[in-house]
Each structure stands twice: as structure tokens, then as C-alpha cells.
N, C-alpha and C positions, 0 to 999 in steps of 0.2 A: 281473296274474298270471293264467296261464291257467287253465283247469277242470284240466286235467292236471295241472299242479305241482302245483296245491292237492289234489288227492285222492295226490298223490304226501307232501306234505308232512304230510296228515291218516296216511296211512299208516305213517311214520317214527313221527310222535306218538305212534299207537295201541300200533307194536311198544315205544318207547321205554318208553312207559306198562305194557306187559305188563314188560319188562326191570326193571323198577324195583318193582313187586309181587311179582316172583320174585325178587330180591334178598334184599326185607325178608324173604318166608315163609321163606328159607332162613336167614336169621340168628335167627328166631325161633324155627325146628327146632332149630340149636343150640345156645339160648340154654334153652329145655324140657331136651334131654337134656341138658345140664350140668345145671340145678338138681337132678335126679334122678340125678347121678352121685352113687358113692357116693366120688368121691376129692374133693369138696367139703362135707368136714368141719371145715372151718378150724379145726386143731388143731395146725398148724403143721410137723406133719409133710413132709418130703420126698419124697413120693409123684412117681412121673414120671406127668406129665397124657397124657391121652389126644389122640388123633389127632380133628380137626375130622369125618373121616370113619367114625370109631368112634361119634362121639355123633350125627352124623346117621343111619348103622346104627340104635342105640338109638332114637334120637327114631321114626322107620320103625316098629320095631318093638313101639313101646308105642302108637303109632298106629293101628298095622291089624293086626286080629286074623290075620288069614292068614299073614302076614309073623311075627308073633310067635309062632306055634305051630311054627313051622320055624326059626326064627331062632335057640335056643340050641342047636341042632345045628351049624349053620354057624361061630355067632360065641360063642367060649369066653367073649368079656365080654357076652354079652348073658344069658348063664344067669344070672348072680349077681347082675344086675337084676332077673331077671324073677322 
């Protein structure tokens, strides 16, 4: 194998490797803002659940204070969170 492939094939690795730690962080953002959802009550209620992109919003927004001071302006379910 040449020196080229191989910093070619170290390269694929490294992105592969980032691709797969951005995965997980993202499933762990929404995995945070569900448990702090307040529609997981489990009281058996019929509630319609929230959008994967409404709880990453939230997750955002309990995470970084600058995001969260502007945030229940923007996003009507981030107020009843916060």
C-alpha cells in the first residue's frame, strides 16, 4: 500500500470517526430534552409528542445560556420549559 492511500484511508477513518461521535451527541441532545419534556409524564394520557427538532431546539436552549434568553420568544414550547 502506498503512503498516499494510507493517509488517504487514515483520512476516511478520522472523518468516519468524527461522523459517529456526531451521531451519538446528537442522540444524546435528544434523549436530555425528552427526559425534561414535560409530555413525559407517563400517565397515559394521549398527548401528540413533540417533533425530534422541537426537543433538539430545547436541548439548545437549556444548554446555552444566550440561546435560552431569546429562545422563548422565538419558540412558544420553549417558554413552558424554561
Amino acid at each position: 500500500m502506498s503512503p498516499d492511500s494510507e493517509a488517504a484511508l487514515a483520512i476516511l477513518a478520522a472523518f468516519g470517526v468524527i461522523l459517529l461521535l456526531s451521531l451519538m451527541g446528537a442522540y444524546l441532545v435528544v434523549g436530555m430534552a425528552w427526559e425534561r419534556s414535560p409530555l413525559r409524564t407517563g400517565d397515559g394520557a394521549s398527548k401528540p409528542s413533540l417533533s425530534g427538532w422541537s426537543l433538539i431546539a430545547r436541548a439548545i436552549a437549556l444548554r446555552c445560556p444566550r440561546v435560552s434568553h431569546n429562545a422563548s420568544r422565538h419558540h412558544p414550547d420553549l417558554a413552558e420549559s424554561a
